[in-house]
N, C-alpha and C positions, 0 to 999 in steps of 0.2 A: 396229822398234816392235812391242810386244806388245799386240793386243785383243781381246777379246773378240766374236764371228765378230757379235753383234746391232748393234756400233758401224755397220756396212758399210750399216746401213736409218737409221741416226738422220738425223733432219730437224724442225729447233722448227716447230712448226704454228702459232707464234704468237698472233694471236687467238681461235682454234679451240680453244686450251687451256684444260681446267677450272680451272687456277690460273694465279696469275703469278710468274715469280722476280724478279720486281721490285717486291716487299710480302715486309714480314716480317722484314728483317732489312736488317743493314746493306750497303751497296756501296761498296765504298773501290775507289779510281782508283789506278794504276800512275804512277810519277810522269813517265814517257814522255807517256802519253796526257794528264796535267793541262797538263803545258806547250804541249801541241796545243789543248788547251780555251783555255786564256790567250793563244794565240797568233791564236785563229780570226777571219776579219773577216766570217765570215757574217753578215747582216747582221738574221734572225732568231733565230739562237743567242749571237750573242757575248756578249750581257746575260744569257743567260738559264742561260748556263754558268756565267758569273761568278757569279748569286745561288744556284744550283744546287749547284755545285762548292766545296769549301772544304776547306782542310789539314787534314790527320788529325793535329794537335798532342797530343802532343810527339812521336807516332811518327814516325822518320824513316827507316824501310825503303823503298826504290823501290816494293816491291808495293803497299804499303799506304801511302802518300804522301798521299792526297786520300779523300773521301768524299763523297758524295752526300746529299743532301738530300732525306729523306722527306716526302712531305705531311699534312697532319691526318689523313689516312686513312691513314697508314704505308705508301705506295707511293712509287715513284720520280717525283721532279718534275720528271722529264725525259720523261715517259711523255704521251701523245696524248688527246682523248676515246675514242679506240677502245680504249686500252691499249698502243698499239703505241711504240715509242721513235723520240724526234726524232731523237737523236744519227743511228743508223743512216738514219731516210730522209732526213735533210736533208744529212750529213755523209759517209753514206755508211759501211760496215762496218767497212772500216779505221779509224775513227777510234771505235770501241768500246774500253772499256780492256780491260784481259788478265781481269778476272773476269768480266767481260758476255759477251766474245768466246767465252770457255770455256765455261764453265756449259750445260749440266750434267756438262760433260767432266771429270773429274780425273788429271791426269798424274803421276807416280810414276818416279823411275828408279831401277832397282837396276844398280848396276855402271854398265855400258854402256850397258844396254837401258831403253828408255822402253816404260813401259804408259799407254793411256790407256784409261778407263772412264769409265762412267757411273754418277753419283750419282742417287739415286733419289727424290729432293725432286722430280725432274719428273716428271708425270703420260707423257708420251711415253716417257719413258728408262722410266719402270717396267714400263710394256706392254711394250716390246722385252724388256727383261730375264728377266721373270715368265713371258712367258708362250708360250714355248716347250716342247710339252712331250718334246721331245728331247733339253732340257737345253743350257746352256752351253759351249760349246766356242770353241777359242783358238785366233787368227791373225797369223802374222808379216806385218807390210805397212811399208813406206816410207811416211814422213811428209816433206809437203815441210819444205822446211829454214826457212821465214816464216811457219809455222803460229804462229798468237800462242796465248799462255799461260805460265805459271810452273808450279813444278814444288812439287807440295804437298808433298812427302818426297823428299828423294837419299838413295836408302839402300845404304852397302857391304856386303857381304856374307864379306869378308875381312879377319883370320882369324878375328874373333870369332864373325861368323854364318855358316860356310861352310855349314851344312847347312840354310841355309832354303831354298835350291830343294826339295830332296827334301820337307822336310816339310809346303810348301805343295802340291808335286805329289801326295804323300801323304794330305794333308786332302782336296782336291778329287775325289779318286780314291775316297777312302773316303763321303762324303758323296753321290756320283754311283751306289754302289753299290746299286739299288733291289732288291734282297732282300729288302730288312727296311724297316721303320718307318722315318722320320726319327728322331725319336725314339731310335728304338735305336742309330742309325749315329751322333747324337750324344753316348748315354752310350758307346759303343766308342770315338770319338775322347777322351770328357775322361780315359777310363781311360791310355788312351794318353800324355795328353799329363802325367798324374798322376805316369805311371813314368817320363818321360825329362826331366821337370823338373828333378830332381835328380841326371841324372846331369852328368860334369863334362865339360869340350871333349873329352877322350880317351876317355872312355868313352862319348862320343856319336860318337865316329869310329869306334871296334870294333866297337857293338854296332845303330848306329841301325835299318841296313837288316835285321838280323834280328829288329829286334823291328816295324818296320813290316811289313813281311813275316806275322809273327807273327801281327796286330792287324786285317791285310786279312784274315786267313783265320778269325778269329773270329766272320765275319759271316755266315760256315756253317757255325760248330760250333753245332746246333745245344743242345745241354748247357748249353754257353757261355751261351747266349742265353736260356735258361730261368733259369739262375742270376738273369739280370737282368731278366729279368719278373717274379719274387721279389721286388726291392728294395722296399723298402716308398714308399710316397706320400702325401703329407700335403697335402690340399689346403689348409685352412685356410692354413699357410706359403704355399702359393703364392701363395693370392689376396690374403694380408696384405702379404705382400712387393710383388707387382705394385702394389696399392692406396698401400703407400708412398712407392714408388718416382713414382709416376705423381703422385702429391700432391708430390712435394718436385719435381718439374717444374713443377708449375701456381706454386707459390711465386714462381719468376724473371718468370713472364707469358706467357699462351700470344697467339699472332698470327693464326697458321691458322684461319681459320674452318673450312677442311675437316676439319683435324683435332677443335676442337671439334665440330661434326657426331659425326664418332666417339667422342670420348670421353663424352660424354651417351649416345647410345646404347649405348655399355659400360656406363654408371652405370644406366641406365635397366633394362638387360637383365638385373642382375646386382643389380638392388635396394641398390647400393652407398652408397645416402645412410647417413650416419653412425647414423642409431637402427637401423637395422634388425640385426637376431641374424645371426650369421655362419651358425648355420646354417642359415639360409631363405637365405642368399648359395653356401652351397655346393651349396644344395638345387638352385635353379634353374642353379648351376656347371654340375654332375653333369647335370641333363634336355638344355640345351643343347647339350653335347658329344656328349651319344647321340645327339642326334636329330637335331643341323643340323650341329654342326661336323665331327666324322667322317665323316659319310655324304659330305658334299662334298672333304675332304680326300683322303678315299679314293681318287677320281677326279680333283683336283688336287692332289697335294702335291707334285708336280714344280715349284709354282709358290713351297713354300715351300725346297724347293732350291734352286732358283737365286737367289733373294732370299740362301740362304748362301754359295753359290758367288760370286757376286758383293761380299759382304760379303767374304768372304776374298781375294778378288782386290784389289780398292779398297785394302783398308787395309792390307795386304802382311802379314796376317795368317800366320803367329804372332808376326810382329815388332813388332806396333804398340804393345804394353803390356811395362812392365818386364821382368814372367817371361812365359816360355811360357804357364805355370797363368793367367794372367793374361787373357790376348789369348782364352783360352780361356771363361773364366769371363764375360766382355765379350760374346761371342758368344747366348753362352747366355740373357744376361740380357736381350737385345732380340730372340730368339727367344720367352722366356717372356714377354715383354710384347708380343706382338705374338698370342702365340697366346690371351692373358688378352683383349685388345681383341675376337678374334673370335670369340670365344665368346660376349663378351655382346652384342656385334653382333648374332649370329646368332639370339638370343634374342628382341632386339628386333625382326629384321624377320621372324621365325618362317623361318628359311634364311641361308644364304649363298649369294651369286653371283658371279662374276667382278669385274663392277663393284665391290660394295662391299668386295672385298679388296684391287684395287688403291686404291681411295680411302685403305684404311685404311696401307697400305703407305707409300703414297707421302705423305703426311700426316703422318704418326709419321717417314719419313725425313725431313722437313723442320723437322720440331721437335723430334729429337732428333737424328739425324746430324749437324746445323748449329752444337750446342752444345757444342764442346769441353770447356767447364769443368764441365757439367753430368754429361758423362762420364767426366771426371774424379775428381769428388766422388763418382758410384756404386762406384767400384771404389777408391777409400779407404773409404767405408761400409761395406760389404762387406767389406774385409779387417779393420777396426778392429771391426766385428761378429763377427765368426771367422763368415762365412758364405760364404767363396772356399774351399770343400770342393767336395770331388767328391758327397761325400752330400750338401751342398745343391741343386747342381744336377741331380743325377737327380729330388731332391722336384719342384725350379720346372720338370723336364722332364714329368715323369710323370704322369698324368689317373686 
């Protein structure tokens, strides 16, 4: 098994936790653990599973078999006054279904090998993740063979994708490289990933390793590098775009309270109610970023590294979208909305601190990591826009 070295510290703090993953979205039961529900004679759960527990009709996959019953406050109605869950203390752990038991773990196999990570919806997982600032690093260990959980993606890698080892080792490597800017080690990778999209299986097998080769060493030419300090940047597109994007989210219905917390404070800090002139929005854009969000970047942006390096481990990035250009452009665009939220954060509390970047992290992971179709519909938008360019994304990267 493959993980990432912060899995070896994770542990749920349970009620100590500033959120719960049992609010906000839906929990469907394994159809293992429903017939252990329906079988149970405990004799303060057996009624309480039954009005709790009910089929997930007309799906009829074993993972998703059953579902859980939210209460008027959209949390789990199997949950305590403290917030803690019956199932576990009454029933005991084993009798948690495959996505209670996991959570916030996600399992992945390529080939042979199982990864497991961590998703960043939990306030715990994000601190491990984030906030190392040596960065991300990866460990082989033995899983027992009873570990519960399903597997989000079985992905082969032969012979269609034989070179996605290399080019995830490749991204990671490039991304880890603190020379330069994020920023910069971003628009070097979309360049990169611009040229070998179009090339064909054989010409990705002749040419790969000399043009990643090529692409690492870019990141000290410096020529190279001023060429793209040149590109030009258009804030207005970025802030319209982030401002749409984040509107065609609120559309479906937001749940997170923590994340509203955040998103009012972007709206707040960024003057983004609807009458106001973009340029009093770009005004205060531009002051905010001098003054609060660089100057702390400066001294953590190891923090917004591994929030990537993890994003491309999880989703077995470059593979997770149709094209390469794809998985790439995906990247980019919950980078750019991530660094839009903290900017006007930053505004609003006159700073940024640790705290309110994992708030804002882990809050945005839980209401957009969680929404498949929502991220789906961004990257048809986008491409039906003609806005999946590489010149788009240096604009949504660049300040």
């Amino acid at each position: 098994m493959l993980v990432p070295s912060y899995m070896k510290n994770f542990q749920c703090i349970g009620s100590d936790c500033e959120d719960t993953c049992c609010a906000g979205w839906k929990v469907i039961v394994d159809k293992e653990t429903f017939q252990k529900y329906r079988e149970t004679k405990h004799p303060l759960m057996k009624e309480l599973l039954k009005k709790s527990v009910s089929r997930n009709r007309p799906n009829t996959s074993k993972d998703s078999y059953a579902k859980i019953q939210m209460n008027e406050d959209g949390a789990c109605s199997l949950l305590d006054d403290e917030g803690l869950c019956k199932v576990q203390a009454l029933l005991g752990p084993e009798m948690l279904s495959n996505t209670c038991a996991i959570y916030p773990r996600m399992l992945n196999r390529v080939d042979e090998t199982v990864e497991k990570s961590l998703t960043l919806s939990c306030p715990e997982a994000t601190r491990l993740a984030l906030l190392n600032p040596n960065g991300i690093d990866f460990l082989e260990e033995e899983e027992p063979a009873n570990t519960p959980g399903f597997m989000n993606r079985d992905f082969q890698t032969s012979p269609k994708h034989s070179y996605f080892w290399n080019l995830r080792i490749f991204t990671i490597q490039l991304l880890q490289d603190r020379r330069r800017s994020i920023e910069t080690r971003l628009i070097v990778l979309g360049l990169f990933f611009q040229r070998i999209d179009a090339l064909s299986q054989k010409e990705m097998s002749e040419h790969l390793s000399y043009i990643m080769t090529e692409y690492l060493e870019r990141l000290g030419d410096d020529e190279f590098l001023e060429s793209i300090s040149q590109l030009p940047s258009n804030l207005s597109f970025q802030v319209n775009m982030g401002k749409s994007l984040i509107e065609y989210r609120i559309t479906d219905g937001l749940t997170s309270k923590r994340y509203l917390d955040c998103l009012q404070d972007m709206i707040s800090g960024l003057s983004l109610e609807e009458e106001t002139a973009m340029e009093k929005v770009i005004e205060k854009y531009t002051n905010s970023n001098e003054i609060y969000y660089f100057p702390y970047m400066k001294e953590h942006e190891y923090i917004l590294e591994n929030y990537l390096v993890n994003y491309v481990f999880k989703s077995l990035f470059p593979n997770d979208q149709p094209r390469l250009f794809d998985s790439y452009v995906m990247l980019i665009v919950n980078m750019a909305l991530i660094k839009l939220h903290l900017i006007g954060m930053a505004n609003t509390h006159k700073g940024l601190t640790t705290d309110i970047v994992l708030k804002l992290v882990q809050s945005y992971s839980k209401t957009i990591d969680h929404n498949a179709s929502y991220l789906v519909n961004v990257r048809d938008i986008l491409k039906e826009s003609g806005y999946s360019t590489m010149a788009h994304m240096v604009v949504l990267l660049k300040s």
